[in-house]
N, C-alpha and C positions, 0 to 999 in steps of 0.2 A: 826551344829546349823541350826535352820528353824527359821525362820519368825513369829512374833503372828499373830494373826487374821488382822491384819489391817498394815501388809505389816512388811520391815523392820523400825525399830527407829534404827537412826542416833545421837551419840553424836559428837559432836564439842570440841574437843582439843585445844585453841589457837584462840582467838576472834578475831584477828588484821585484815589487810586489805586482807589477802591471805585466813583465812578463813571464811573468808565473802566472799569473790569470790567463795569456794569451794562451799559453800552451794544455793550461787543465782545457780550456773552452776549445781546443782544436784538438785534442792530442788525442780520439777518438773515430776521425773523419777517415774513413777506407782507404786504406793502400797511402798515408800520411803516416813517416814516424821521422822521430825525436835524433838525430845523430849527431850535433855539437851545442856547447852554451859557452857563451863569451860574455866574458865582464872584464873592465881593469879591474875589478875586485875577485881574485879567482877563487878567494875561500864560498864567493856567493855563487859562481859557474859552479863549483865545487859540489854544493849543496841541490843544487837545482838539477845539473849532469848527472847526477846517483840515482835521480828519482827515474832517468831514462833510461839510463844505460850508455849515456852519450857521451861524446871528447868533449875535451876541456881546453878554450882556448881565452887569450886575455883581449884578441882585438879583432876587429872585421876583417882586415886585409887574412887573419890567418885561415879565418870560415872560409870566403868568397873563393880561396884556394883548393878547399876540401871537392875534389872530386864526386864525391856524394851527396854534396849538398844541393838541392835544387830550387830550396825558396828563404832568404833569408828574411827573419823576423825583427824589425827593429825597433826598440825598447826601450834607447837610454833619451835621455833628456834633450831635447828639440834642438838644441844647439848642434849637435850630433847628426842631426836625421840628412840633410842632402849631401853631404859629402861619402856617407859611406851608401845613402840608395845611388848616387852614381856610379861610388865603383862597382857596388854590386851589379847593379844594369849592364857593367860596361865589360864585365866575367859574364854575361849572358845569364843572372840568376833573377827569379820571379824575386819580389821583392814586396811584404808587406809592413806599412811603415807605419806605427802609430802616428798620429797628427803632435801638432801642425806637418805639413811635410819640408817645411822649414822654417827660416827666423825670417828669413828677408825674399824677396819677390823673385829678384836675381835669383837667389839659390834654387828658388821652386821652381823658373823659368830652365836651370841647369836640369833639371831633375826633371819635367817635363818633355823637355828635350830631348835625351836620356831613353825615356821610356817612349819613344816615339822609334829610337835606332835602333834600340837595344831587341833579339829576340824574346827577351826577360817580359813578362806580365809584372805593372806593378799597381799596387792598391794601395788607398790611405783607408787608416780604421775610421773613415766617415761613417762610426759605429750607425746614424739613425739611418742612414738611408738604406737598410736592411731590417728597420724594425716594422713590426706589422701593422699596427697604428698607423705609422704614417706611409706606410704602402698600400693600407684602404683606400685612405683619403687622398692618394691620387688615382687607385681604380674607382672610384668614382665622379671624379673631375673627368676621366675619362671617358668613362658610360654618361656623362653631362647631365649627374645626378646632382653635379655640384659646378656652381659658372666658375669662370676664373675665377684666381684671389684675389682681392684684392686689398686686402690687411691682413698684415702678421706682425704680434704683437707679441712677445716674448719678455718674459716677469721670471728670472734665474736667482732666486737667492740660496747662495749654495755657503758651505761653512768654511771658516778660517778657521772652523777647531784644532787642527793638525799642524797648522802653519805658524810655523814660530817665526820669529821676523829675521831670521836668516834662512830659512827656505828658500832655494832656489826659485820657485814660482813665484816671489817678488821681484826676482831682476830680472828687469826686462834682455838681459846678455843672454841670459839662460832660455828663459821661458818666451822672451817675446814679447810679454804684458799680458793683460786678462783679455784682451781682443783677441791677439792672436794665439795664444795656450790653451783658451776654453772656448772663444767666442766664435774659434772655426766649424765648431758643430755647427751653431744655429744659423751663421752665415752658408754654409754651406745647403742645410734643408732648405731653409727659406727661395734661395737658386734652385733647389730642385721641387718645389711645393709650387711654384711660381712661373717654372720654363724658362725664368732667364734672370740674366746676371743682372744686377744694379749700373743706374745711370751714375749716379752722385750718393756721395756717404757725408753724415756729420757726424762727428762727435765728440763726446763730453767725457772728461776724467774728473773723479771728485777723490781727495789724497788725506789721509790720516794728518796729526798733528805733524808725524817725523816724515811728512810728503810721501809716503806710499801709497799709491793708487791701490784702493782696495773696492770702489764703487765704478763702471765705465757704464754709457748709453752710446748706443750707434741709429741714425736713424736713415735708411738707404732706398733711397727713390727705384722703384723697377719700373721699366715700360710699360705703356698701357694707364700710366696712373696708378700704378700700387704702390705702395710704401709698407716700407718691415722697422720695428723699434726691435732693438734689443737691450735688454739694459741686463745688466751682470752685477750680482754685489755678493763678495765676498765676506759678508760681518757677520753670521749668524751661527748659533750653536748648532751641531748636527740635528740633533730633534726638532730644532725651529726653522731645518730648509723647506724651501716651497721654490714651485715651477709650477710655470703656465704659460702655455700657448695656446693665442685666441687668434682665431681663423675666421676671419669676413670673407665669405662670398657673395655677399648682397644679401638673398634671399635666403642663405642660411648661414648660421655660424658651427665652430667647430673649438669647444675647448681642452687642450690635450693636458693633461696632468704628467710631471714627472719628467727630470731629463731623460732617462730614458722611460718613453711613455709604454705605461701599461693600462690606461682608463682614458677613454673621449666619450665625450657626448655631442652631437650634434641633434640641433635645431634648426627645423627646416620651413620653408614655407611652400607650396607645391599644390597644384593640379592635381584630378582624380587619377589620372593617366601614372604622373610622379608619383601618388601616394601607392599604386597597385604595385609600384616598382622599389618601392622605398618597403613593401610590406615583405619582399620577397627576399631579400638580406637575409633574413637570419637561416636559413634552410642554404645559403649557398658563403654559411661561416668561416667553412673549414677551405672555400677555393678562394674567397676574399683576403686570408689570413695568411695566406702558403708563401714562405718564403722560403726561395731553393738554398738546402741545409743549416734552417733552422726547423725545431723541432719541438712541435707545440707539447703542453704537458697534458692538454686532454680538458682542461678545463676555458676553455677560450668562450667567449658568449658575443653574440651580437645579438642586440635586440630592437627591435623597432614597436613603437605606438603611433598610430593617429589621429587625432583627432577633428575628424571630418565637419566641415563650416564653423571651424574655428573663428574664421574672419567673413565678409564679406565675399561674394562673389565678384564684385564690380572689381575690374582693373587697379592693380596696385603698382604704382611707378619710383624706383627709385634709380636715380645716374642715369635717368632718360631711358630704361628698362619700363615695358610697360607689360603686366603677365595678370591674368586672372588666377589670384592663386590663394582658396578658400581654407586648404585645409592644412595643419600642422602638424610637419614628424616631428619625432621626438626618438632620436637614434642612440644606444650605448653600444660601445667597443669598450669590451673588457677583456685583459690579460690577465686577471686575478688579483690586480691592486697592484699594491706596493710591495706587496709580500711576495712576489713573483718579480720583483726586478731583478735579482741576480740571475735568475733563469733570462730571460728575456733579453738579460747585457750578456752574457756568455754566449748565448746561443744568436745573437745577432752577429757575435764576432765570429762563430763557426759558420755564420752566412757569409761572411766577408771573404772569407778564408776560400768559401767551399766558390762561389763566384771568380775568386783566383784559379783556384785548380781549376776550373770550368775552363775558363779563357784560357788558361795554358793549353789545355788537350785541345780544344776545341775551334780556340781563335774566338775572334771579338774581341769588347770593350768592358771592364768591370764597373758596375753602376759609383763604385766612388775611384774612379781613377785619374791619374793625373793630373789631368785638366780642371778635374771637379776640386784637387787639392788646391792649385794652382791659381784656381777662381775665387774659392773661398779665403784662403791666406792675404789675396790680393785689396780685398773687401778691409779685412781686419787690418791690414796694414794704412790705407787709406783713412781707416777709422779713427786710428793712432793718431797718424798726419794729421786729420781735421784736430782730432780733440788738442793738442800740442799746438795747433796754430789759428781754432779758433776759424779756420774759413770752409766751408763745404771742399771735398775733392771731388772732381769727378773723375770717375772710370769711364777710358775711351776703351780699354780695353785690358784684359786682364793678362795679357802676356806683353812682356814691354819689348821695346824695340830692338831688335836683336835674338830675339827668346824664341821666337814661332819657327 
């Protein structure tokens, strides 16, 4: 698919508070505008379509029809998400789909499939794999400043403040459960922090008095001998949330603060050679940090210390690693805190977005597309499985039989 003369038209799937966000965070991106919003609630397409100047429609099948339309945006609640990104695919439209990219593995395998025939580009909001944090921390696993992972270790306690116990995000009809609603993000980093999918997943639900899972743990074996925890708990007042992910790589660790992370520090241990390389980060900030359309605020920092015969000279061995490595960094990646998250979530999503438009004009694969949804979703499902029955699953693969 191309573009008409006056860039891409954007339809809106899902009026509510998420796709009103997706559109302030994109609705800026060159030669991108706004021409439909669809809800079955039209007083809300209503309110949202004035802000653009756009039609007003109550269901996907009427967007996907719009002539004009080239990428549609979908918004409403997970149950919803593969049946309309196929028909969209299957009208030839780019298609960006908030997560999960569905309920069940089948649907995501429909949907993969899908976007394999389809000329359409499609993308899941696998908001982190766009964020700068954690696209350091694989430029230098890359530059082999940092060895493989070999733990990830994820601590999510996020708020039930909002959630009354008829909220759709407790039924799993709707939402999936907390594995697969929320817990697609960090399965999905961890696959891409890591270079590969999980062997085996367990997992553990723990359930209120009136049996709603409100606390899940996933713990999933990757090749090579790494293992990833995730544990999610939903009980806490909004002021009292906390995230942290702790990153083993042997010789150094790496703790990211924040679901979407704006602060890491890493701790290194390294060679004079390492250290002259670990010193020069901060002068090459703004090429470490660049992610194509997002768009830093200007205050971004990396900083590096080290301190030189920290340790011993004499060979230090650990997993049958054997390295002379005397002296210690002490690295910060700063986004401005916490108080720069809403920049940092916006404008990762205007990375996600602008990575679409990319692959459309251009061809290629968007760093969170199908397969990455398909993979992650696959994970969380499996997680369910175990915790429900109590035995490890393993993954032989993440597209089932019939799906590839």
């Amino acid at each position: 698919m191309t573009s008409g003369p006056t860039g891409h038209g954007v339809a809106l799937v899902g009026c509510g508070a998420f796709g009103t966000f997706v559109l302030d965070a994109i609705r800026d991106i060159p030669s991108l505008r706004v021409v439909a919003c669809a809800d079955a609630d039209r007083r809300r397409a209503d309110a949202l379509a004035g802000r653009y100047g756009a039609a007003v429609h109550t269901n996907v099948r009427d967007v996907i029809a719009l002539p004009d339309v080239d990428v549609v945006v979908l918004a409403t609640p997970p149950a919803a998400h593969a049946d309309a990104a196929v028909a969209a695919l299957r009208a030839g439209k780019h298609v960006f789909c908030e997560k999960p990219m569905a309920l069940t593995v089948e649907d995501a395998a429909r949907v993969e499939a899908e976007s394999r025939r389809s000329r359409g580009v499609f993308t899941v909001d696998h908001v982190l794999r766009y964020n700068p944090v954690l696209r350091l921390l694989q430029r230098l696993r890359q530059e082999e400043l940092l060895d493989p992972l070999r733990r990830f270790a994820l601590e999510n306690d996020a708020s039930d403040e909002d959630l009354g116990p008829d909220h759709w995000f407790w039924d799993p009809a709707h939402s999936g459960g907390i594995h697969v609603e929320h817990g697609v993000h960090f399965f999905d980093t961890a696959n891409a922090l890591m270079g590969g999918d999980p062997l085996e997943v367990q997992g553990t639900e723990v359930r209120r008095e009136d049996g709603t899972v409100d606390i899940v743990v996933a713990t999933a074996t990757h090749p090579g001998g790494a293992v990833a925890t995730h544990s999610h708990s939903f009980t806490h007042a909004h002021r009292a949330e906390r995230q942290l992910m702790r990153l083993d790589y042997g010789f150094a660790e790496a703790r990211v603060t924040g679901w979407i992370p704006t602060y890491a520090t890493v701790t290194a241990w390294t060679d004079e050679a390492g250290a002259a390389r670990w010193e020069e980060l901060p002068a090459r900030t703004a090429e470490l940090l660049a992610v194509p359309g997002l768009r830093p605020h200007g205050q971004e920092r990396i900083t590096v210390s080290v301190a030189r015969d920290a340790g011993s000279a004499q060979p230090a061995r650990g997993r049958g690693i054997t390295r002379s490595v005397p002296h210690r960094v002490d690295c910060v990646i700063d986004l401005g805190g916490e108080d720069r998250k809403p920049h940092v979530y916006a404008e990762s999503v205007r990375a996600a977005m602008t990575d679409l438009l990319h692959c459309a004009a251009h061809g290629g694969t968007p760093q969170a597309d199908a397969r990455a949804g398909l993979t992650a979703l696959a994970v969380a499902r499996a997680a369910t499985r175990s915790a429900q029955s109590g035995r490890t699953v393993a993954l032989t693969t993440a597209v089932p039989a019939g799906g590839a």
